[in-house]
C-alpha positions as CSV (number, residue, x, y, z in Angstrom):
1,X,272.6,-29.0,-2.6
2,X,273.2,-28.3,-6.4
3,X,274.0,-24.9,-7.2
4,X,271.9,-24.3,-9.8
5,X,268.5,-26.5,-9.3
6,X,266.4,-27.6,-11.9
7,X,263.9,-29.7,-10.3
8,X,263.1,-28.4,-7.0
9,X,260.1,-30.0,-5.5
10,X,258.3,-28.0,-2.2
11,X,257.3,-30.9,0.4
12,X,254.4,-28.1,1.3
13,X,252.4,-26.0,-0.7
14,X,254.2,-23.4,1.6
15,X,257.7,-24.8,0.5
16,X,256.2,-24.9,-3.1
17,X,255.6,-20.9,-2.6
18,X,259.1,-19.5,-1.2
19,X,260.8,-21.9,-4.5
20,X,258.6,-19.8,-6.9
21,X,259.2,-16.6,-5.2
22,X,262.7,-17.3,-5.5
23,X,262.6,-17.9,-9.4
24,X,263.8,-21.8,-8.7
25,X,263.1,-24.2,-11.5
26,X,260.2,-26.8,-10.2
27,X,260.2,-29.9,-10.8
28,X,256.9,-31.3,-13.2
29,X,254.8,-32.4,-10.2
30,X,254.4,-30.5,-6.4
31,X,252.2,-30.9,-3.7
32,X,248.9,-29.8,-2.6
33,X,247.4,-30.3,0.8
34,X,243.9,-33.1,1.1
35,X,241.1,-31.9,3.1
36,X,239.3,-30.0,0.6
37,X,241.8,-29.4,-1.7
38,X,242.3,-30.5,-5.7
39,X,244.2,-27.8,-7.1
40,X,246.9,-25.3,-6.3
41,X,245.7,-22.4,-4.3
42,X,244.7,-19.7,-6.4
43,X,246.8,-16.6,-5.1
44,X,249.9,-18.8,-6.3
45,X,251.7,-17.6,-9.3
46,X,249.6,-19.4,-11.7
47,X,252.0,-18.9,-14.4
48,X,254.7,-20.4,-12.5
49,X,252.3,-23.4,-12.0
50,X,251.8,-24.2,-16.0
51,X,252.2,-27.5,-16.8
52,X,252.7,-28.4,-13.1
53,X,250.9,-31.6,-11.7
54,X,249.4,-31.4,-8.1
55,X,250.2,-34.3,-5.8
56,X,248.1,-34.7,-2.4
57,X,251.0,-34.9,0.1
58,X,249.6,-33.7,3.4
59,X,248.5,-35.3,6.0
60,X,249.7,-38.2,4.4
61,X,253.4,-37.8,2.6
62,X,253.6,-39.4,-1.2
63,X,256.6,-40.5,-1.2
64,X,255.6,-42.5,-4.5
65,X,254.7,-39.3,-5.9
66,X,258.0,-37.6,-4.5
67,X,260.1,-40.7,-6.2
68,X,257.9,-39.9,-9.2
69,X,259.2,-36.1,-9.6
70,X,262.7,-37.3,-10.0
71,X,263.9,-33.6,-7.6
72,X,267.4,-32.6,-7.8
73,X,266.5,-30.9,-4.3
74,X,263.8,-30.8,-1.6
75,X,262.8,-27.6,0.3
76,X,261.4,-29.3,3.6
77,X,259.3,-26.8,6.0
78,X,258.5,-29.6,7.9
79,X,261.0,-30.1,10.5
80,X,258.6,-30.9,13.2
81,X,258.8,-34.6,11.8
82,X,262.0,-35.8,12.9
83,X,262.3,-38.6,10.8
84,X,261.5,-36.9,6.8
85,X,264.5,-35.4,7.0
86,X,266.1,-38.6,6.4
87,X,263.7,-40.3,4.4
88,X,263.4,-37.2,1.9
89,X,267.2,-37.0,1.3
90,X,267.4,-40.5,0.1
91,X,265.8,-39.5,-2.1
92,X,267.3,-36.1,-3.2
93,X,269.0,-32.9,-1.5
94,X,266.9,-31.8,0.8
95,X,266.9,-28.3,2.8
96,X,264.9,-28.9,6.0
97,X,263.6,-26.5,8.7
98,X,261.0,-26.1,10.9
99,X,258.2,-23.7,9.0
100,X,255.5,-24.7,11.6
101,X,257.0,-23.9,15.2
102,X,255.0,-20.5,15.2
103,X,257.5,-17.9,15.1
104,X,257.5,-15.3,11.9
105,X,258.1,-17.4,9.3
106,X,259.9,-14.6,6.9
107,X,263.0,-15.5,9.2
108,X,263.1,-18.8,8.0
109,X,262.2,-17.5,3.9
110,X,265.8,-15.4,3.9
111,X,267.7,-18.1,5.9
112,X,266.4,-20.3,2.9
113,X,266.7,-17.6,-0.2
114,X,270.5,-17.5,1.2
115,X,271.0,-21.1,0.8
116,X,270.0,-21.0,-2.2
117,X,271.7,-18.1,-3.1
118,X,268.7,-16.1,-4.0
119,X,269.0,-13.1,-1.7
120,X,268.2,-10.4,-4.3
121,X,264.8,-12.1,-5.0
122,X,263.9,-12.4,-1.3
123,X,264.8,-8.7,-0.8
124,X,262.5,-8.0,-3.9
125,X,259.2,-9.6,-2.4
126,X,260.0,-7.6,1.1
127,X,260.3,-4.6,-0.8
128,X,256.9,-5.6,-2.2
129,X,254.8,-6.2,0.5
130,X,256.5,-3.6,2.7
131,X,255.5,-1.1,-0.1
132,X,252.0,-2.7,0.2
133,X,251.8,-2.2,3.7
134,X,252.9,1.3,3.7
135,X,250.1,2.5,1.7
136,X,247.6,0.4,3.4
137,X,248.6,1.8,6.5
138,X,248.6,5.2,5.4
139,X,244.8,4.9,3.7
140,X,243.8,3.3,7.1
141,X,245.2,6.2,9.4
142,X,243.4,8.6,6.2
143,X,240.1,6.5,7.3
144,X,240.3,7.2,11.0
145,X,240.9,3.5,11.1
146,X,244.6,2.8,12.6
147,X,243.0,2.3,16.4
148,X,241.3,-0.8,15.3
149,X,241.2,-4.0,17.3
150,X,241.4,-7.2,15.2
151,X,240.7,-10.7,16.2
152,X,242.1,-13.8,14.6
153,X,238.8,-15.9,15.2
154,X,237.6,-19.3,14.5
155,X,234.4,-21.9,15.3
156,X,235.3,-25.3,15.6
157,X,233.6,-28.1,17.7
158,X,230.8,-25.6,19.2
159,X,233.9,-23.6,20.6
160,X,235.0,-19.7,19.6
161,X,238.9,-19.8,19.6
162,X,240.7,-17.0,19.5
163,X,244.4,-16.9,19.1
164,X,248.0,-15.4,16.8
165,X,248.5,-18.8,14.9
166,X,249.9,-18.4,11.8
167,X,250.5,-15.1,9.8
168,X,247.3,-13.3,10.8
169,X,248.7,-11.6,13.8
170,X,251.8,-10.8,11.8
171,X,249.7,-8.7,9.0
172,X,247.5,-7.3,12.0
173,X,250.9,-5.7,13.9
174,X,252.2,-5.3,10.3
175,X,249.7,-2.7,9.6
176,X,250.0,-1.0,13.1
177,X,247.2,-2.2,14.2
178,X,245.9,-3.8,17.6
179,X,245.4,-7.3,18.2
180,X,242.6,-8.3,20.7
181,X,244.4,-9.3,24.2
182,X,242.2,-12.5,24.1
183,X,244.7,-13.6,21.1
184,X,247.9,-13.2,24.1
185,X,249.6,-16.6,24.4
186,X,248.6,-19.8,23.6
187,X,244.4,-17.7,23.2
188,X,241.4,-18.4,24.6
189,X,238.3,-20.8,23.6
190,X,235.4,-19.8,24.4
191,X,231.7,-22.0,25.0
192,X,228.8,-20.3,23.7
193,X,227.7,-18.9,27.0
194,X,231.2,-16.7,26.7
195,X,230.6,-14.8,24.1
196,X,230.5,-11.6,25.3
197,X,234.5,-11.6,26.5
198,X,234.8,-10.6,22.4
199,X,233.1,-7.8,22.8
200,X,236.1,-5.2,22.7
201,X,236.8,-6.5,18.7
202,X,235.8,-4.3,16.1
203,X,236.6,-6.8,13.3
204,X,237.2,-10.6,12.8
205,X,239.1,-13.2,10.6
206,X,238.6,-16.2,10.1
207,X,239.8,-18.9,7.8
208,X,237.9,-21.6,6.5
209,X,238.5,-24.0,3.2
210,X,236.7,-22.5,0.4
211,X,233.8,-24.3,-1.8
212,X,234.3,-25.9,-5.3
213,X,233.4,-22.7,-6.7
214,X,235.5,-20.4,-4.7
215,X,233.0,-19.4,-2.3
216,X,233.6,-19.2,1.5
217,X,231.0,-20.9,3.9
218,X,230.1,-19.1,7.0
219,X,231.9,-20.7,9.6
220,X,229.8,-18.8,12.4
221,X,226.8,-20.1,11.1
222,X,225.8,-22.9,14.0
223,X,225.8,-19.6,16.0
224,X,223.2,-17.7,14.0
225,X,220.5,-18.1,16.8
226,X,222.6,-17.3,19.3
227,X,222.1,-13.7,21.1
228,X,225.2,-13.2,22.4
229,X,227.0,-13.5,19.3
230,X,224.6,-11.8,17.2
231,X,224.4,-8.6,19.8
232,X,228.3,-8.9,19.3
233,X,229.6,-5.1,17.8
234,X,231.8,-6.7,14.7
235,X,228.7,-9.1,14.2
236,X,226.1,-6.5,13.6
237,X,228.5,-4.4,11.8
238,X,228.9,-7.0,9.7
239,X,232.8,-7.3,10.2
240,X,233.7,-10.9,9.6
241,X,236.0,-11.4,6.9
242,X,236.9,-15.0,5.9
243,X,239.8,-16.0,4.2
244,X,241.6,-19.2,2.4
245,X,243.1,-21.7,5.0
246,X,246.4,-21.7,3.3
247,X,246.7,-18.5,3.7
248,X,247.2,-19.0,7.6
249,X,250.6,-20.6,6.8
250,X,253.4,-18.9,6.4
251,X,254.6,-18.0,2.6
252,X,255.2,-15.2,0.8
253,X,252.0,-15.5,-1.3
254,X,250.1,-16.1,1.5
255,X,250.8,-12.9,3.3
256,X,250.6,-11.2,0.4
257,X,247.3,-12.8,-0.2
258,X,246.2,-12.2,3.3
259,X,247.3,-8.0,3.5
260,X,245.2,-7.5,0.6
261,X,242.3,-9.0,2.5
262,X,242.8,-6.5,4.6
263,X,243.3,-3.9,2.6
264,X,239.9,-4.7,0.9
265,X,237.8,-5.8,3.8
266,X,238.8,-2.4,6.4
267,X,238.9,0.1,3.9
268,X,236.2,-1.3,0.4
């Protein structure tokens, strides 16, 4: 890899996110994920993003577009796909590891901040959000709130999933508090008949891809008419708190993004 990059391209908006955190030069054009997606998401550093192009590269890689950027290196966080790794470094440098294979994904984010030699800027974002999470943590235990259970929930394909993918579990046991048992292992999905096994959770994320105007839909709402879920305690408390589905993957933004969620839907 160069030692001092000037054209760094992210194959993933989550490799996009650890090169600006780092202070790395980008490249003119990065990627942005399809599926609901035109822009950058939005708790990016937006001034690191001026005069940067967004390129759809995910699910379907633009290599066109990646030829286009002219990179003098690649961070690659997609090491699940045996064969980019080669394709990408025809093409430039390219740092590849596996950001996807769900273990905490800050690991990775120093491993990569010390290849690229940028070990005091890493250290600087930890400092950040461990600062963040300290006074969160002290305002919840202030609130009578530290005993809370939390589950990471979604509704897809008339099913209730709960489970730890991604960085919501990591926020969650971050901030001391509990994660709902149901979450264990690989989780649990659940039919609407099964609704009442989520009845020990006082509170509920979910993620869903916001609306063209920043709005988040109500991912719950096929289940509006159903009793079970409506007698449900976080239901009727109104403790459902939807976040950005980029959020879920793991960056430094994102977390960041994702404790002041939090911090703004347990103690607002």
């Amino acid at each position: 890899m160069p030692a001092e990059p000037k054209k760094a391209l992210g194959m993933y908006t989550t490799d996009l996110d650890m090169l600006i955190t780092l202070g790395i030069p980008l490249a003119s054009q990065q990627p942005i994920r399809d599926s609901g997606y035109s822009s950058f998401p939005y708790f990016f550093d937006q001034d690191a993003l001026n005069g940067i192009t967004p390129f759809t590269n995910y699910p379907e890689f633009n290599f066109e577009a990646i030829l286009k950027a002219q990179p003098d290196v690649i961070l690659n966080g997609l090491g699940y796909d045996k064969e980019l790794d080669g394709k990408l470094s025809d093409i430039a440098p390219t740092y590849t590891f596996n950001g996807f294979d769900g273990s905490d994904w800050r690991t990775k984010f120093k491993t990569v901040a010390e290849a690229f030699g940028k070990t005091e800027q890493y250290q600087a974002w930890m400092d950040k959000y461990q600062a963040k999470v300290d006074d969160v943590k002290k305002r919840l235990a202030e609130a009578g709130k530290s005993n809370l259970v939390i589950g990471p929930v979604d509704y897809y394909e008339d099913q209730v999933s709960v489970s730890c993918y991604g960085t919501p579990c990591l926020v969650i046991r971050d901030l001391g508090l509990k994660v709902s048992p149901l979450a264990d292992g690989e989780g649990v999905k659940l039919s609407a008949e099964q609704l009442e096994q989520l009845n020990g959770i006082d509170a509920i994320i979910t993620t869903e891809v916001p609306e063209k105007d920043g709005a988040n839909p109500d991912a719950f709402a096929p289940l509006a008419n159903n009793k079970l879920w409506t007698s449900l305690p976080f239901v009727a408390n109104k403790q459902i708190h939807t976040y950005d589905l980029e959020m879920i993957y793991g960056s430094p933004s994102g977390q960041y993004a994702l404790l002041e969620k939090f911090e703004k839907a347990l103690l607002s």
